[in-house]
Each structure stands twice: as structure tokens, then as C-alpha cells.
C-alpha positions in Angstrom: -19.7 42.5 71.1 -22.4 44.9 72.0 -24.8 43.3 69.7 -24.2 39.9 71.3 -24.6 41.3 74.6 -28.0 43.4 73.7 -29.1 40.1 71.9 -28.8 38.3 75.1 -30.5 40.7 76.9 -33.5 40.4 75.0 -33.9 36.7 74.8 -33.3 36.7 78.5 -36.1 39.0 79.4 -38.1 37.8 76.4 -37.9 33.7 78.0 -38.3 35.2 81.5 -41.7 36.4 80.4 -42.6 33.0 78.5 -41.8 31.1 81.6 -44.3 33.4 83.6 -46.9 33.3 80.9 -46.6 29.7 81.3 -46.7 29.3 85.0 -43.4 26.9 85.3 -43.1 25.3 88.8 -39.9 23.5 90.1 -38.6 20.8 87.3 -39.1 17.9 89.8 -42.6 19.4 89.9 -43.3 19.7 86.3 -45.5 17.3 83.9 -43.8 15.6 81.0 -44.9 18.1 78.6 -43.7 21.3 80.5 -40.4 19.8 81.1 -40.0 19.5 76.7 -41.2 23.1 76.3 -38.8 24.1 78.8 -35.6 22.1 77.4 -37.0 22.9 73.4 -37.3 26.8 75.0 -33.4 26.7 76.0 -32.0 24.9 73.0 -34.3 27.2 70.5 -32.9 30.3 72.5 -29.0 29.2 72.2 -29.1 29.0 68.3 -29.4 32.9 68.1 -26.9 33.6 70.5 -24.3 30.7 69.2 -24.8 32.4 65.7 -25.2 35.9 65.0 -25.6 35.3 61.4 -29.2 34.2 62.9 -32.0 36.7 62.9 -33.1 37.1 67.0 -36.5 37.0 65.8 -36.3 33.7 64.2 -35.7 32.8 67.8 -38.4 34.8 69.3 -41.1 33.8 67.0 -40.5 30.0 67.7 -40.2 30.5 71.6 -43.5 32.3 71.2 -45.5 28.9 69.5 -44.0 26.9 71.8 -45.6 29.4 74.8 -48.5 29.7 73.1 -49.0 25.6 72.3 -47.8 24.9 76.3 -51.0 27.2 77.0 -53.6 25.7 74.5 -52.4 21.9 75.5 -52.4 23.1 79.4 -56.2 24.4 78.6 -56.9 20.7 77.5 -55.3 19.1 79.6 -58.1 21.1 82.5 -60.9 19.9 80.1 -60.3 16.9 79.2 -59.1 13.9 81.5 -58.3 11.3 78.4 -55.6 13.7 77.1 -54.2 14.6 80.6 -53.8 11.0 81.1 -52.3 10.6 77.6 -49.9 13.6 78.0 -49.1 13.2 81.9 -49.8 9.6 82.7 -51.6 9.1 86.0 -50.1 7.8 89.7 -49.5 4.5 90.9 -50.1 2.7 94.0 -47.0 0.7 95.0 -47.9 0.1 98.4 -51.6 -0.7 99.5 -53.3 -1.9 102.5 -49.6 -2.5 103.7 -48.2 -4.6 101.2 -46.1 -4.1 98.2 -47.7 -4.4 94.6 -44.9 -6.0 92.7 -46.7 -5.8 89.9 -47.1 -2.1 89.6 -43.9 -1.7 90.6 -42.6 -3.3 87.3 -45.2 -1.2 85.5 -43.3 1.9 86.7 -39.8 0.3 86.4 -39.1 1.0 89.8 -36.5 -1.0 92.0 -37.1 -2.0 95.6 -33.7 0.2 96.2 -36.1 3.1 94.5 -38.8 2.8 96.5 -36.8 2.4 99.9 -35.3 5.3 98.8 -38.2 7.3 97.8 -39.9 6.2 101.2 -36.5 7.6 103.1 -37.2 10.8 101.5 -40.3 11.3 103.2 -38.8 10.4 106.4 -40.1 6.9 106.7 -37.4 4.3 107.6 -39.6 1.3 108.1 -41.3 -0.4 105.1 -43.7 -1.6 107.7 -45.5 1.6 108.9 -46.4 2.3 105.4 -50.7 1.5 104.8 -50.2 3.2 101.4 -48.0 4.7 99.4 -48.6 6.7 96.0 -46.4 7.8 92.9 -47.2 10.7 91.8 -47.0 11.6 87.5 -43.6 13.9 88.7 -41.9 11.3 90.3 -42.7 11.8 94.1 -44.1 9.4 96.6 -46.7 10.0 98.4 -46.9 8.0 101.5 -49.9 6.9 104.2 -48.6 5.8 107.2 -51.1 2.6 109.3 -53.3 4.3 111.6 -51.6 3.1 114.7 -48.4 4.9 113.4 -49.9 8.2 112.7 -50.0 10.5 115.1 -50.3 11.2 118.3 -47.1 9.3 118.8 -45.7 7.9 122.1 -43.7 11.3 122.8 -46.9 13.1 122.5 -48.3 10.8 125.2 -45.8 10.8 127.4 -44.7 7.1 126.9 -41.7 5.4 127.0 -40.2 4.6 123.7 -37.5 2.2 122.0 -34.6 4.0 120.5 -35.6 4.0 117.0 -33.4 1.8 114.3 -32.6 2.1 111.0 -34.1 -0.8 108.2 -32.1 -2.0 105.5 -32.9 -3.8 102.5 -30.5 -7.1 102.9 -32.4 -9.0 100.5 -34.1 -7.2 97.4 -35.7 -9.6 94.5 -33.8 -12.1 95.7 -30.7 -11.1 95.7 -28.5 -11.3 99.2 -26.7 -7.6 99.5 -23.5 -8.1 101.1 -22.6 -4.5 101.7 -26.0 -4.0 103.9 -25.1 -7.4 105.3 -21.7 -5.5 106.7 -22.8 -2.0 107.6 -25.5 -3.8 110.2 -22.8 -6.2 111.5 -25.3 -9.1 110.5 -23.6 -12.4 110.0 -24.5 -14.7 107.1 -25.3 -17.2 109.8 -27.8 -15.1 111.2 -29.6 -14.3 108.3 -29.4 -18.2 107.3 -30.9 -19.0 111.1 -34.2 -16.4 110.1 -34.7 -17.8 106.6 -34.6 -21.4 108.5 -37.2 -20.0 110.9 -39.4 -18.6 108.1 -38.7 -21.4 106.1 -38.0 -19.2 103.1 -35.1 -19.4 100.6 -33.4 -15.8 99.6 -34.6 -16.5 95.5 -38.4 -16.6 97.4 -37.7 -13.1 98.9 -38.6 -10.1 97.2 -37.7 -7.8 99.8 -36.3 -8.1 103.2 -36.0 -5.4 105.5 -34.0 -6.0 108.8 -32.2 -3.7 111.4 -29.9 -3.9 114.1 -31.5 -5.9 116.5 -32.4 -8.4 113.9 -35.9 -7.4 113.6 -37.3 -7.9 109.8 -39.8 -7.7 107.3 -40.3 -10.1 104.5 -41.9 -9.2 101.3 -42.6 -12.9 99.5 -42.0 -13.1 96.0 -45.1 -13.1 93.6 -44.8 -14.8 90.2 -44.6 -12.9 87.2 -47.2 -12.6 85.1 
């Protein structure tokens, strides 16, 4: 029992230092290859403590190529921009001058549901205030609003403003969503009465954002390459 619990002890302080060595930010901010030496780091310190046939410096010794190979690639990745983009990829721009690039939105695998969602996170509800929008190698999106939505806003100035509304997506990739449909209290005849006014079918739609008060954004299908 005591040598279990003095073998943790040392593996914990022992990984607490390799982290530090190494610099580890928050996992959603970490590159591909920092998230590996971190999970290889935990599994590589569990054999040791699962088995105490092991020798602890069998554990040690491997933690310490891993911290040591983390630094030397993290060196490289600084000098050279080819491996960086190799090991860490490189960001996307889904969303420029205003309008969606479907195209690089397959690239990335990402859903319209993902990027709505992603855009929600950084506090923007409508898909139409967005001039650019970025995602990052970790997984974040980075987001330009249009010029007239950026600050000062009306509340700044002193001007009278609309309630604001909530967008939904109500059509993504052509698919009609019910559910959205029910939570806004929008009829299928309404929605049928705007594709009739747009003269647009919903397999023509690649996204359609609408709120409350019925007013929407339409994202036109592209053909696939």
C-alpha cells in the first residue's frame, strides 16, 4: 500500500513538471500534436500504477521522450511553417464577405447546425451580421461582424431599437426542420407562402434562417463540385 501510494506521488509531481516544461494550455486550446502527448502522457503514466510488477522508471523515462520530442517538434513547428501546417493544419474561412463558403465547409466537415452553433457561441444570433467568420486549427470560430453592425451600436447612440429576435435554422441543406418549425410557431403555410415569394424550392436551400416575425435569410444551394 505505501509503495503504491509513494509511486503515485512521484509520477504525479514527476507529469506536473512535464506539463510545465511543455507549456500545456486549455485542451480546447491545444494543437493536434499537444493533445496526443498529453493523452500518450496519461496512458504511459497508468501502466506503473495499474502494475507494480512495473519498474516506475520505465514510466518515467518514456514520459520524459515524449516531453522532450513535444519540445523539439514545438521548436519546428516556430521555424518552419510547412511542418506547422503539416502537424496543426491551418484555419478556414467559412464565412466571407458575408456569404457562406459551402465548399470549405465540406472541407472541414462542418454542418450548418455546427456553424450556427459555433456562431451562437460567440454571441451572434444572426447569420446576417457576420462579414467573416474564421475556424481556427483548435476548433474555435472566429467571427467579423459587417461594419454597420460593429460598434457603436444604437444603445450607445441613444436610439431607439427593435426588441432583438432569435434566428433559427428551419431549413439546412435542404432539409425542412420540423422541430424549429414548432418552437417559432411558424406554420408550414407560411414558410410555403416565402418559398413562393422567393421562388425557391426547400432542396434549393442550403440554409434558411428565419425568426419570429418571419424575417429570413436564404443561403442558395451551390453545386457540388
Amino acid at each position: 500500500m505505501t509503495v503504491s501510494i509513494v509511486r503515485t506521488v512521484i509520477l504525479y509531481l514527476f507529469i506536473t513538471v512535464a506539463i510545465r516544461l511543455m507549456g500545456k494550455r486549455q485542451i480546447g486550446d491545444m494543437q493536434p500534436n499537444e493533445l496526443v502527448v498529453t493523452l500518450l502522457i496519461s496512458e504511459i503514466a497508468a501502466i506503473p500504477l495499474q502494475d507494480p510488477e512495473r519498474p516506475l522508471m520505465d514510466g518515467i523515462a518514456a514520459i520524459f521522450m515524449l516531453v522532450v520530442l513535444e519540445i523539439i517538434l514545438s521548436v519546428l513547428l516556430m521555424k518552419s511553417h510547412a511542418i506547422r501546417k503539416i502537424m496543426s493544419g491551418s484555419s478556414v474561412v467559412i464565412i466571407q464577405n458575408g456569404e457562406i463558403d459551402q465548399k470549405a465547409m465540406r472541407k472541414v466537415r462542418m454542418t450548418v447546425l455546427d456553424l450556427i452553433e459555433l456562431l451562437r457561441a460567440q454571441e451572434v444570433f444572426d447569420l446576417s451580421t457576420v462579414g467573416y467568420a474564421v475556424l481556427e486549427v483548435n476548433g474555435e470560430l472566429s467571427v467579423l461582424l459587417k461594419s454597420d453592425q460593429q460598434p457603436p451600436a444604437k444603445a450607445d447612440l441613444s436610439l431607439a431599437c427593435e426588441p432583438a429576435m432569435l434566428s433559427l435554422p428551419i431549413i439546412s441543406d435542404g432539409i425542412v426542420m420540423a422541430e424549429t418549425m414548432q418552437s417559432l410557431g411558424i406554420t408550414r403555410h407560411a414558410l410555403n407562402e416565402i418559398l413562393k415569394k422567393e421562388n425557391r424550392r426547400p432542396q434549393d436551400i442550403f440554409l434558411m434562417m428565419i425568426d419570429r416575425n418571419l424575417a429570413y435569410t436564404i443561403v442558395p444551394m451551390k453545386e457540388k463540385p
